[in-house]
N, C-alpha and C positions, 0 to 999 in steps of 0.2 A: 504494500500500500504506500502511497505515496501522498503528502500533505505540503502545501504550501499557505502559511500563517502569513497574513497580511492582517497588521493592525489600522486599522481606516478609524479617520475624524466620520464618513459617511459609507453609507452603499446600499446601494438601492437596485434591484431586479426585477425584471417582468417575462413571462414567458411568452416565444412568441408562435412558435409550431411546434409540434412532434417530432422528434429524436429518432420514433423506435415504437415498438407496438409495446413497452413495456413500461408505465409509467406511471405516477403519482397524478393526484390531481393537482390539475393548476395551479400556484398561487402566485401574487404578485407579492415585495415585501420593501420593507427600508429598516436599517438600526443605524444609531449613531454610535461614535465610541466602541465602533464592533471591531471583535476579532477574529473574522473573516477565513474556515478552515476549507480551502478548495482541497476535495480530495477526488483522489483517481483511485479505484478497486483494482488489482492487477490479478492475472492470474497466481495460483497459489496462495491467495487471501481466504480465510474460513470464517463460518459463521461460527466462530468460539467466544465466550463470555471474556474467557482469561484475556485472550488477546485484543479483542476491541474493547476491553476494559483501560488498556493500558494504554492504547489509542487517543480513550478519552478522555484519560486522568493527563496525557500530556497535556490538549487541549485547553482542560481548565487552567492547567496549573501556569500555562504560557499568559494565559486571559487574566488570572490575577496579577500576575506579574508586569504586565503591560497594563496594570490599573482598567482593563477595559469594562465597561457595563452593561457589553451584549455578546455574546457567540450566533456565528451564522455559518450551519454548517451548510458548505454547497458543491453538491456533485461535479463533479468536473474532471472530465475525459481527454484531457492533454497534457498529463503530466507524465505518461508513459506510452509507449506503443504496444504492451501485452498486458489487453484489458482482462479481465473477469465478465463470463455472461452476464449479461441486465440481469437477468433476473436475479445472481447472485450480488451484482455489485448495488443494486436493488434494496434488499434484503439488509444487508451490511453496514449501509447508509444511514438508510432506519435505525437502524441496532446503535448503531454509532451516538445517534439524536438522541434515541431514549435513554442512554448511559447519561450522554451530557447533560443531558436536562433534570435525569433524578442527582447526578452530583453537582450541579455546578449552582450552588447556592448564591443567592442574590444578584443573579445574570440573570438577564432574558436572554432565551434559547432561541434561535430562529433554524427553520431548513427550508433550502429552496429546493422545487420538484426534479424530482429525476426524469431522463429521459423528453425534456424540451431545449431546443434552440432558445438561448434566454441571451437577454439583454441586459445588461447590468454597467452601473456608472460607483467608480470607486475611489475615495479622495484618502489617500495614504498617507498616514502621520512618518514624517523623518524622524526618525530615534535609531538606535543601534539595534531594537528588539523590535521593530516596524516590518521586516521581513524575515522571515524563517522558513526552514525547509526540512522536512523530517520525510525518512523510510522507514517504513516497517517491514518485519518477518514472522510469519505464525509461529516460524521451530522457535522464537525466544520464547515463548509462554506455553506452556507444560498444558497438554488439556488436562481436565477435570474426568478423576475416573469412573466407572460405570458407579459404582459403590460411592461415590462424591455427589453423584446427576441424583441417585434417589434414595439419597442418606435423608428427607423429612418423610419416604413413604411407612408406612404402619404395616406390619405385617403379623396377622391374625391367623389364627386356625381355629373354624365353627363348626362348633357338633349339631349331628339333627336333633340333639335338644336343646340348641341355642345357646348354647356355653362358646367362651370365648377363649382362648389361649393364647399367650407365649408358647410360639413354636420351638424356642428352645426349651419351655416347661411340661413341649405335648409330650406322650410315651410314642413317639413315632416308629416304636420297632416294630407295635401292634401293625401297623399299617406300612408294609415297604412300600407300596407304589406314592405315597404319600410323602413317605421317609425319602425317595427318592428325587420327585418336584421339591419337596422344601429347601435339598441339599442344595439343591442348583440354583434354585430362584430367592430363596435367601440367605443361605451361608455362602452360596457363590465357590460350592467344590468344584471342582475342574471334572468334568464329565471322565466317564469310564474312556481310555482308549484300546485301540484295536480296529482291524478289519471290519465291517460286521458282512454278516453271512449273505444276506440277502444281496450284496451286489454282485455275488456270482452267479447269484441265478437270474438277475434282470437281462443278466449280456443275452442270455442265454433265446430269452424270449426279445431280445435287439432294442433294446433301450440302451441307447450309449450317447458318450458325450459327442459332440460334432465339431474336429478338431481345427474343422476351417473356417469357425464361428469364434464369437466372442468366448469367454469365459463363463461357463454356466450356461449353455445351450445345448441342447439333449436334439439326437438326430432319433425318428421313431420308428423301425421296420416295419412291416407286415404285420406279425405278432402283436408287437408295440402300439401299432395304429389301430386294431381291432380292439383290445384292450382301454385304449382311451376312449373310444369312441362308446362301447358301452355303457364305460362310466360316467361317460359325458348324456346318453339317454336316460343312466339310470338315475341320474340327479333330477334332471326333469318330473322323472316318474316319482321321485322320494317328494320330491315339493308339492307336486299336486296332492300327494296324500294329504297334504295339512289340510285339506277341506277349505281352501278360500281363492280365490280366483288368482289364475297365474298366468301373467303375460312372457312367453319367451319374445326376447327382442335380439337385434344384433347391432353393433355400432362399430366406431373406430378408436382405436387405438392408441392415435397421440393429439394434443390435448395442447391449446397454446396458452404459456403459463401468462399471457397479457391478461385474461380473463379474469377477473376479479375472485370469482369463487374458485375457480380451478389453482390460481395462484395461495390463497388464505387456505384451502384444506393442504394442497399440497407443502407447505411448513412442516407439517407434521412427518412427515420421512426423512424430510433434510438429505443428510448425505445417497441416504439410498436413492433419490431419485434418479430416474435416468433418462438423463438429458439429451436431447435430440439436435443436434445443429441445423435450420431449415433456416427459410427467410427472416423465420420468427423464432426465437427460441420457443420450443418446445418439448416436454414429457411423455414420454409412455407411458400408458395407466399402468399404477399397482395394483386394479383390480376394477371391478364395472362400474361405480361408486358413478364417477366421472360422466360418463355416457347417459345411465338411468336417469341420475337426475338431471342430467340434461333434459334428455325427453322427455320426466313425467312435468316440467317445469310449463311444459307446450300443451299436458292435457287440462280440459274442465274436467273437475274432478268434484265429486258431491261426496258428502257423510255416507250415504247410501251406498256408495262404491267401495267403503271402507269396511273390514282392511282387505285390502289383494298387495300382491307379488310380481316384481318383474325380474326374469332371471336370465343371465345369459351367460355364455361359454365364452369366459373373458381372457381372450391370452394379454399376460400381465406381465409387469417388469419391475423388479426390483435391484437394483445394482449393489448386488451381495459383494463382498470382496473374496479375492479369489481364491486364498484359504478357506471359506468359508462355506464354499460351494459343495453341494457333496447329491450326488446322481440323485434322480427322484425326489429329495428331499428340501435341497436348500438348492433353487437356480435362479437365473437372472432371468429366465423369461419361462412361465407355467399357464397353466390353464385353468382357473377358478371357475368352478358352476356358483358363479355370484347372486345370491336373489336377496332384494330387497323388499321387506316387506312394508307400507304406509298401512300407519293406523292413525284412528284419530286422534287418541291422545295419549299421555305417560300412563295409565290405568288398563287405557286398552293393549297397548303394546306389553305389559305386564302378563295378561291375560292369553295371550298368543304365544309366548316365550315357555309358559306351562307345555303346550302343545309341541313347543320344536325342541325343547330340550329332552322331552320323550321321545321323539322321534331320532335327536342325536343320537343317545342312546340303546335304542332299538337296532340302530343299526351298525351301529359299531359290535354289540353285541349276537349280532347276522354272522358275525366273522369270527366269534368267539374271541372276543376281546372286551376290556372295559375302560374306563377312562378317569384319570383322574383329574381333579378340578382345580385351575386358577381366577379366581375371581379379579378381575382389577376393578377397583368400582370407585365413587369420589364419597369423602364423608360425608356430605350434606346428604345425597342420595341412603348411602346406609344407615346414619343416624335417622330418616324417616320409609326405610324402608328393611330393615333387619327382618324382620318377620317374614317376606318375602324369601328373604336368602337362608332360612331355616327351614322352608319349602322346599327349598331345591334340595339342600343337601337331606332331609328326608327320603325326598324321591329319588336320591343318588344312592344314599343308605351307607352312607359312611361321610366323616368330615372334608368337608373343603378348605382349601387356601384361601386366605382375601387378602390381597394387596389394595390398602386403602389411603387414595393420594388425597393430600390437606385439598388441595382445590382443584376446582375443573378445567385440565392443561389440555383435553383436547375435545372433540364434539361429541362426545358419549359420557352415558353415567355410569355404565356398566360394559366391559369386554370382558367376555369370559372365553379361556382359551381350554379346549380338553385335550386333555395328551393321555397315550397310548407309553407304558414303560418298554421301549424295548429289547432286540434280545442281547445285549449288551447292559442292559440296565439304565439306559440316560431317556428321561424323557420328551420325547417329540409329540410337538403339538400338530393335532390331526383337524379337530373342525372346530369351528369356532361361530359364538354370536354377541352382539356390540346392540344396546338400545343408546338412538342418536336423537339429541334433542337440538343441534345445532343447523344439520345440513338443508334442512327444508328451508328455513328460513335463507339461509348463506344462499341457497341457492333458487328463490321467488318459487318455491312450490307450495300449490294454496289448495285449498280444498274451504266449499260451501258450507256451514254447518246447518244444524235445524233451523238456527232463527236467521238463516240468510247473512252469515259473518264471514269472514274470512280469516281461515286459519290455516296456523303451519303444523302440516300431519307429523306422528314420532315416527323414526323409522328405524326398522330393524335392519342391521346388518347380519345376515351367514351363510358360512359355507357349511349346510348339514355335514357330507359326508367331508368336507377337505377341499382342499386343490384337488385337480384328478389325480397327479403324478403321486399328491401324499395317499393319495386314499390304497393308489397300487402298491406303493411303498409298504404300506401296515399292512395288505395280505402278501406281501413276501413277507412280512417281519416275520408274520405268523405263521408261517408257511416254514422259516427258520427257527422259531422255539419247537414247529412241532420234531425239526429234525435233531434239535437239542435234547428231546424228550426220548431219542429213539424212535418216533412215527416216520412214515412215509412224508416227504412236506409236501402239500399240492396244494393247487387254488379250487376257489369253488367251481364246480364243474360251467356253470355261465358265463364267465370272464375266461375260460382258458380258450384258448386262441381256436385247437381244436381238439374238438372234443371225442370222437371217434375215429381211430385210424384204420383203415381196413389192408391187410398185409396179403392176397393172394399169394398162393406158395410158389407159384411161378406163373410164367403170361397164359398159359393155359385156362387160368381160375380168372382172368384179368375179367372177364363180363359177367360174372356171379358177383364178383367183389363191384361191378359200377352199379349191375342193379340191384346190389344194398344202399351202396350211396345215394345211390337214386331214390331208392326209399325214406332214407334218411333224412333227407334235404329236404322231399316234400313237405317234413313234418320239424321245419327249421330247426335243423338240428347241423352242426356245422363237422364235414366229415371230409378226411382225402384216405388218398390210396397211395400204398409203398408198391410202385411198379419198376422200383429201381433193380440192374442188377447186382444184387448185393444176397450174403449168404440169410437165410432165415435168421437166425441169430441176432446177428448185426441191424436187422428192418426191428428185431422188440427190443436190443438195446437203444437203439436210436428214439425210437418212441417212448420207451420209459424216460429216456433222457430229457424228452418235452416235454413231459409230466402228464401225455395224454393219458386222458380218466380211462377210457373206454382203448381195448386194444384186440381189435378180432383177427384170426387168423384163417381166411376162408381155404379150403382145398378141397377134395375129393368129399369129403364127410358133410361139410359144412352145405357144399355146393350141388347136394343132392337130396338134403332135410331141411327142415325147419329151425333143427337147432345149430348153437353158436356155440361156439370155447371163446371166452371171455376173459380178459386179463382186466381188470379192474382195478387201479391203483391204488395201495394201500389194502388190497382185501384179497390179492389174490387171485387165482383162477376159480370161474364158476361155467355151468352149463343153463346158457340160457334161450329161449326161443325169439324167434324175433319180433314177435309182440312182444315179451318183457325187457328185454333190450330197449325199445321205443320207452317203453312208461316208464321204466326205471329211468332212463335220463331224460326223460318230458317233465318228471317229476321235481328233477334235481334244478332246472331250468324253470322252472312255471315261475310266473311272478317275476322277475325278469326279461331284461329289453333282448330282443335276438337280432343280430348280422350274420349275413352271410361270409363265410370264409373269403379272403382278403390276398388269394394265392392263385394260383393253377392247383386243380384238386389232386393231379397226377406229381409225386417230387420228381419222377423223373424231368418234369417241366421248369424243374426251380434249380437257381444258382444255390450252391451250398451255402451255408451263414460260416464265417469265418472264426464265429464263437464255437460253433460244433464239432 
């Protein structure tokens, strides 16, 4: 950063056009006796406290010393050639003014607008301290560490009988999945390390990283795309269960941070944003947030309408760093089934959150897993809402976490995050939901009430099941404790890619084994055939190694009865007819979304995977 202190008998500024899509509002100004801080933002400038605190304390302390009566701080773009984006140098500006102004006791504080062609007339006092010139560097000022950011938040553990605790006074051994969130989110232990199991079997099914891409971008095979895309149907299908109107929409992606609301929520990421270089500076969403309420902002929306749901299949950006990225789980660009729910008010959104936190629930427990709880909620909210959150962990049936912040730092009163312990032991947070009482308004979305008013609906934030890639993520997890336990690990028969392989003993059997497929398909059931030439062995190693459920082997026997030899994953070989074959896996399928195979049915037709 760059600062040029001119102490002026006068100065006075008017704006006269736009810079930039990025900007303050107008103002005109004048101070006498001012001490005048033109600064330019450079590249390498943060939006840190420590550091633009020290910024400001030079500031003042220049301003007393030159006896001055006014400070005016004003943006100014040519005091280096390697700026910082607007919207950071933006940002920084501000931050800068509100330092000065909460310390610089008995000055009047002025800032001229960012981002205008401005005109300004300046009468400079001769002294030896009438012109000054300071650089700044962020590496002098030490950030503030995680454990320093939310050293005032309160950290509670509430039983479902409403008892309150010190976490270091709860008996947490009673409860390891508990023992294990408290460790991390407030003793801040350093997570379990190691491999974990599950990333040798994602290769396997072709989720991998894409190493001609940025850091954190997953390239998704055959397998992979089949799999997302289920999960991506089965979100839809989970939300309409909630029994209230759901609108699937689709939108775009990047988002120009000129926009007032889209600028004011996006604060809240800070570094994680990720920044787009175009005409305008711009962000890629970290989630649908952005888009939805864009469009619900365009609908007439009546009491009557409320509450409904708009959700959409939001690829998202987060700019994880690059440690920190890790397949499926932590990337810089994923896929949220995002649905936001409008209700009408704090009561009613209350009344709904009963509904989806059962249904969280339900279906984590689909997978035989369960979840344990972080509450982040603000005190105002829990001092008049307690009784609410002895509800939940009732219905959770064991105590929750509550991280409880002195005041309300971002547009919600409540995010609760549910994490899954995995099978390394460290908890990862799987789905999550946020009641917002800021963004309708932030963002002009109104709704008619009974008596013809206008109001700003609450609205819910969640991802029932996850991001898709976390939701896959937890059935490998689990798919890895079972092979920790000694089980066979598989997925559930609906999501595995395919589900039925038919192995003909040689080309001879090759039209007995199509017209089972053929059967099979009819009754959308996703099935290929091993017509490769390779020794019999090798076609049921290969297919056990896919973890397909269903593994027939047709030849003379088969291809002249009704009945089947069945290898069936985890359970062994049985003898089954081929109507029980169909129900047994109609069965295993029902109630889930179905696609068709995402391949040529024949492997002879396919490039081998280079994971295999």
């Amino acid at each position: 950063m760059r600062v040029l202190l001119i102490h002026a008998e006068s100065f006075r500024w008017e704006p006269k056009e736009p810079a930039g899509e990025i900007r303050d509002e107008p103002n005109s100004g004048e101070a006498k006796n001012a001490l005048v801080a033109f600064i330019t933002v450079e590249e390498g400038d943060v939006l840190d406290d420590g550091y633009l605190s020290r910024v400001a304390e030079d500031i003042v302390d220049v301003a007393r010393r030159v006896k001055a009566s006014s400070i005016v701080i004003y943006p100014y773009a040519h005091l280096s050639s390697k700026l910082a984006r607007p919207y950071l140098s933006k940002e920084i500006l501000s931050k800068v003014y509100n330092i000065v102004s909460a310390t610089a006791q008995g000055f009047s504080v002025l800032k001229a607008p960012f981002g205008y062609y401005k005109e300004f007339e300046l009468k400079c006092l001769g002294h030896p301290l009438s012109e000054l010139s300071r650089s700044y560097t962020p590496e002098a000022t030490p950030r503030p560490s995680t454990q320093q950011a939310k050293q005032q938040d309160v950290y509670l553990i509430l039983t479902p009988d409403g008892d309150e605790y010190d976490p270091v006074q709860f008996p947490l051994d009673k409860y390891p999945d508990l023992k294990a969130l408290v460790e991390k989110e407030v003793f801040r232990k350093e997570l379990p390390g190691g491999e974990p199991k599950y990333i040798e079997y994602v290769k396997r099914f072709t989720f991998d990283w894409e190493p001609m891409s940025d850091i954190g971008h997953m390239r998704y095979g055959p397998d992979a795309t089949i799999m997302m895309e289920l999960v991506e149907d089965y979100a839809f299908q989970v939300a309409r269960s909630l029994g209230i109107p759901i609108f699937k929409i689709r939108g775009t992606n990047m988002f120009k941070l000129s926009e007032k609301p889209i600028e004011t929520h996006a604060k809240l990421f800070g570094e994680r944003l990720y920044i787009v270089e175009t005409d305008v500076d711009s962000i890629l969403r970290y989630a649908a947030c952005f888009q939805q309420f864009a469009m619900a902002k365009d609908w007439v929306i009546s009491y009557r309408n409320l509450p409904f749901g708009m959700l959409e299949i939001a690829d998202s950006y987060r700019y994880e760093q690059p440690g920190e990225t890790v397949l499926l789980f932590r990337l810089r660009r994923f896929y949220m089934p995002d649905l936001h729910i409008f209700t009408k008010n704090l009561n009613e959104a209350i009344e709904v959150t009963y509904k989806l936190h059962e249904k969280i629930f339900e279906e984590i427990r689909k997978i035989n897993r369960d979840y344990v709880s972080l509450y982040n909620i603000t005190a105002e909210f829990y001092k008049g809402h307690k009784d609410y959150l002895v509800e939940l962990a009732k219905r959770e049936g064991k105590p929750i976490l509550l991280r409880i912040l002195p005041e309300q730092k971002y547009y919600w009163v409540l995010n609760v995050e549910f994490h899954i312990i995995d099978e390394l032991g460290r908890p990862r947070e799987i789905a999550t939901f946020q009641i917002d009482v800021g963004n309708a308004m932030r963002f002009g979305i109104k709704y008619i009430d009974e008596e013809n008013k206008v109001k700003y609906p609450v609205i819910i934030h969640t991802a029932i099941l996850g991001s898709v890639e976390r939701y896959i993520f937890a059935l490998f997890d689990t798919a890895a404790l079972m092979e920790k336990r000694g089980e066979v690990p598989r997925l559930p028969t609906w999501i595995t890619p395919v589900q039925v392989r038919i192995i003909p003993v040689n080309r001879e059997y090759l039209r007995p084994a199509s017209d089972l497929a053929d059967e099979l398909e009819r009754r959308g059931i996703r099935v290929d055939i091993d017509d490769r030439e390779e020794t019999l062995s090798r076609k049921i190693r290969d297919a056990e190694r896919e973890w397909i459920p269903y593994i027939i082997v047709i030849g003379q026997k088969e291809a002249s009865s009704n009945m089947l030899t069945v290898r069936i994953r985890g359970k062994g070989q049985v003898q089954m007819s081929r109507q029980d074959l169909v129900e047994v896996v109609e069965k295993e399928i029902s109630g889930f979304p179905r696609r068709p195979l995402y391949m040529p049915r024949l492997l002879s037709q396919r490039p081998s995977y280079k994971q295999l």
